[in-house]
ZAGURO-943141 format. One record per residue: residue number from 1; x, y, z of N, C-alpha, C in turn. Coordinates in pm, 1 decimal. Atoms other than C-alpha are relative to their C-alpha. Example, Ala and Ser with C-alpha at 12.3 -4.5 7.8 and 13.67 -1.06 7.14 Angstrom:
BEGIN
{1, {89.0, -119.0, 0.0}, {1230.0, -450.0, 780.0}, {90.0, 120.0, 0.0}};
{2, {-82.0, -119.0, -6.0}, {1367.0, -106.0, 714.0}, {-77.0, 109.0, 73.0}};
END
This chain:
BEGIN
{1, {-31.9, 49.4, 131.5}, {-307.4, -589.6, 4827.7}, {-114.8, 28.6, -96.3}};
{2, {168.6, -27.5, 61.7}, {-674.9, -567.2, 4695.4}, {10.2, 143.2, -54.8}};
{3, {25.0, -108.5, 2.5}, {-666.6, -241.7, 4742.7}, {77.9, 98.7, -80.3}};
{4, {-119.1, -55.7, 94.3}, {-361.4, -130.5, 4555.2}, {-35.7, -52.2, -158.5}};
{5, {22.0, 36.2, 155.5}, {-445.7, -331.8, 4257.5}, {-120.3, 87.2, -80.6}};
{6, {105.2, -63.5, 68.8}, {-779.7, -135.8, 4234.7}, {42.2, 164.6, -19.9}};
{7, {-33.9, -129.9, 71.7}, {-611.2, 202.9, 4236.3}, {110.6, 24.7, -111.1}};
{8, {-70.2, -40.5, 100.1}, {-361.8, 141.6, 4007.7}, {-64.7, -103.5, -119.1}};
{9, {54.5, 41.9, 119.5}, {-417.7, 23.4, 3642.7}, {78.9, -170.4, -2.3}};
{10, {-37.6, 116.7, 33.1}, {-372.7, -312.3, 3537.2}, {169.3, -11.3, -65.0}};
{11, {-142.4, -7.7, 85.4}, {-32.5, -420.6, 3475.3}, {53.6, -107.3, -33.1}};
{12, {-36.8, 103.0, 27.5}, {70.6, -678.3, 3241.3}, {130.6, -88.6, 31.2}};
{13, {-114.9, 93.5, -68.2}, {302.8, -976.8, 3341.1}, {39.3, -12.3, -173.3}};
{14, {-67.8, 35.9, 75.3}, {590.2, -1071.8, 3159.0}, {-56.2, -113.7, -107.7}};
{15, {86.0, 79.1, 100.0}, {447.5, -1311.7, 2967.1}, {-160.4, 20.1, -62.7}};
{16, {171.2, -143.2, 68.8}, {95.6, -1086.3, 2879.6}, {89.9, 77.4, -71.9}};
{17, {-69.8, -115.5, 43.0}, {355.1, -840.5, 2773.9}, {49.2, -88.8, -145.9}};
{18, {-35.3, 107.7, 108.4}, {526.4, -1146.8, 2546.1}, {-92.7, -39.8, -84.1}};
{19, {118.5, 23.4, 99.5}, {240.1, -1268.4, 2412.6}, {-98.1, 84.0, -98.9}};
{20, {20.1, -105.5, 131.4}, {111.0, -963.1, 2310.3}, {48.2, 87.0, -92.0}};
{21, {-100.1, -40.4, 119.9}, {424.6, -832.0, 2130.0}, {77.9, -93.2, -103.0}};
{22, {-7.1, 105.7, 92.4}, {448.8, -1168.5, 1943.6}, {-86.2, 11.9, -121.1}};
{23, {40.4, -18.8, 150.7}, {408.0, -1088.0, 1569.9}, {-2.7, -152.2, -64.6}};
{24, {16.8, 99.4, 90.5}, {486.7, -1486.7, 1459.4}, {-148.9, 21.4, -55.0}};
{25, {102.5, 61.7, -2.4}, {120.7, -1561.8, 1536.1}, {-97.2, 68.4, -147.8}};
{26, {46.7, -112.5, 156.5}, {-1.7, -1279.8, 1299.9}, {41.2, -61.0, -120.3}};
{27, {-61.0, -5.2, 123.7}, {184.6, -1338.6, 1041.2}, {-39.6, -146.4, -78.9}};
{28, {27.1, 98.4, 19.8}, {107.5, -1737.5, 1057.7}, {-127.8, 2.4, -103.1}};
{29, {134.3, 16.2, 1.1}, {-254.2, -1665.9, 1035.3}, {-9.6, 82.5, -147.0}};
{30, {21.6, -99.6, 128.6}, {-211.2, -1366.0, 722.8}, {57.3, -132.8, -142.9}};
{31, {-44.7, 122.3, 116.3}, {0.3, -1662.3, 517.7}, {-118.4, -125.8, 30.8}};
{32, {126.8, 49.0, -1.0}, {-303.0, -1897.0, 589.2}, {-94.7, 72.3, -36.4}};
{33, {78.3, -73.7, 100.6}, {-547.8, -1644.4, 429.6}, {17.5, 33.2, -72.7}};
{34, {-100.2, 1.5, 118.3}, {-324.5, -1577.7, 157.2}, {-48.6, -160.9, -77.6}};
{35, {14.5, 160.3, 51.5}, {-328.0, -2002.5, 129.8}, {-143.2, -26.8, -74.1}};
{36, {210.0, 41.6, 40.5}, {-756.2, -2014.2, 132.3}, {-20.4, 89.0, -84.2}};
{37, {59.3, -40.7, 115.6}, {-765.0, -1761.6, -101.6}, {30.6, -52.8, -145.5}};
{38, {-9.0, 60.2, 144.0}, {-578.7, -1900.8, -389.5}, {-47.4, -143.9, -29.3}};
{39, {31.7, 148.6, 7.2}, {-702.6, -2258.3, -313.7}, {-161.8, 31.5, -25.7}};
{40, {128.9, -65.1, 80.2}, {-1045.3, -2083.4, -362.9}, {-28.9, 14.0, -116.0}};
{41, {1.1, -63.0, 121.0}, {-944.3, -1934.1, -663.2}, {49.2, -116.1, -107.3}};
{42, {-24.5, 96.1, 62.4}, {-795.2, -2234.6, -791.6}, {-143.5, -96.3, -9.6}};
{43, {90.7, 119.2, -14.1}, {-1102.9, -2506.4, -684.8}, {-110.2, 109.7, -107.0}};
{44, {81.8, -72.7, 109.5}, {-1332.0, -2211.7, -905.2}, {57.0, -26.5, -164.2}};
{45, {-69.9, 2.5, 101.4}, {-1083.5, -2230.3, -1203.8}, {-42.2, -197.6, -51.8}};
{46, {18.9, 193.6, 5.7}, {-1076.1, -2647.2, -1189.3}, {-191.1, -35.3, -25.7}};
{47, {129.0, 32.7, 37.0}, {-1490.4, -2612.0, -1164.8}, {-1.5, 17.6, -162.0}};
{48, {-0.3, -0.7, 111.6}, {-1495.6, -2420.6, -1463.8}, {58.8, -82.2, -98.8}};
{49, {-67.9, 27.7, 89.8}, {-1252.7, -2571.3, -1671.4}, {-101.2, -220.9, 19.3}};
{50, {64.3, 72.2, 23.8}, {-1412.8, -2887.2, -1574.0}, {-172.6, -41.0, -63.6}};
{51, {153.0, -43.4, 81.3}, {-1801.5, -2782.9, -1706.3}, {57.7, 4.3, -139.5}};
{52, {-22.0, -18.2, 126.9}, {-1629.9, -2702.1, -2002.7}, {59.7, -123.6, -47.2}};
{53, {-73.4, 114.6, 38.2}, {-1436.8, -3023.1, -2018.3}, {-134.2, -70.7, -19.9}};
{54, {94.3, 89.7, -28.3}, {-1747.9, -3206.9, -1952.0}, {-99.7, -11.3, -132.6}};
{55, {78.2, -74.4, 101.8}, {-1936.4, -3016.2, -2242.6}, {42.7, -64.0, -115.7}};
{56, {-128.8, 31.1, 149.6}, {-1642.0, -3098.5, -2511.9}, {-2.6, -150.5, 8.4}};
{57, {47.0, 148.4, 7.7}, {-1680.7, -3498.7, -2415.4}, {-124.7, -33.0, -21.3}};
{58, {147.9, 4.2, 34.2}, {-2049.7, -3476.8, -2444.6}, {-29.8, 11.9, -142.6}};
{59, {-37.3, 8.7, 187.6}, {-1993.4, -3361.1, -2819.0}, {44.5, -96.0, -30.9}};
{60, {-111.6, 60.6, -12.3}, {-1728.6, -3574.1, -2861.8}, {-72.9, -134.1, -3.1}};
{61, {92.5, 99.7, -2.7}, {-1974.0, -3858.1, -2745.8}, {-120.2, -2.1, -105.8}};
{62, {150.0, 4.8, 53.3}, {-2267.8, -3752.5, -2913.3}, {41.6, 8.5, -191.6}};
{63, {-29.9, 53.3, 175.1}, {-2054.1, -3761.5, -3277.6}, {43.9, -142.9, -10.4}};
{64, {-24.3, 137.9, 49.0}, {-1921.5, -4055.7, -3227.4}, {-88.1, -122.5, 13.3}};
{65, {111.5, 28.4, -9.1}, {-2257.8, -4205.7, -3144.2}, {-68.7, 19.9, -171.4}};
{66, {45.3, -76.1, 118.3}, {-2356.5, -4030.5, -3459.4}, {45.0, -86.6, -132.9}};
{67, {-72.5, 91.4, 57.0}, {-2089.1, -4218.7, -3652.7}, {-0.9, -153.8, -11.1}};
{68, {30.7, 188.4, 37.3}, {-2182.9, -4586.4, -3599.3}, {-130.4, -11.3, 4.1}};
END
């Protein structure tokens, strides 16, 4: 038995064979990097827009300070 397995090549079992012609898993993992990139691109957008928000209440404060 030993001995046969070492002259011939490895040969995958039905389920090695399954598992590695299973595309779900792929595909799971490409729509999850798809997901982290726009949630990236979004949490950058929300920084900015919040610096700038932050900026425009700081005015905003500092006239109406100004005013009484």
């Amino acid at each position: 038995m030993a001995c046969e397995a070492i002259r011939r090549p490895f040969i995958l079992g039905p389920a090695m064979r399954h598992f590695l012609s299973n595309q779900r898993g792929a595909t799971a993992i490409e729509y999850a990097l798809i997901a982290a990139v726009i949630i990236l691109v979004m949490l950058g957008g929300l920084v900015l827009l919040g610096e700038r928000n932050a900026e425009k209440y700081n005015e905003l404060a500092t006239t109406v300070e100004q005013k009484m």
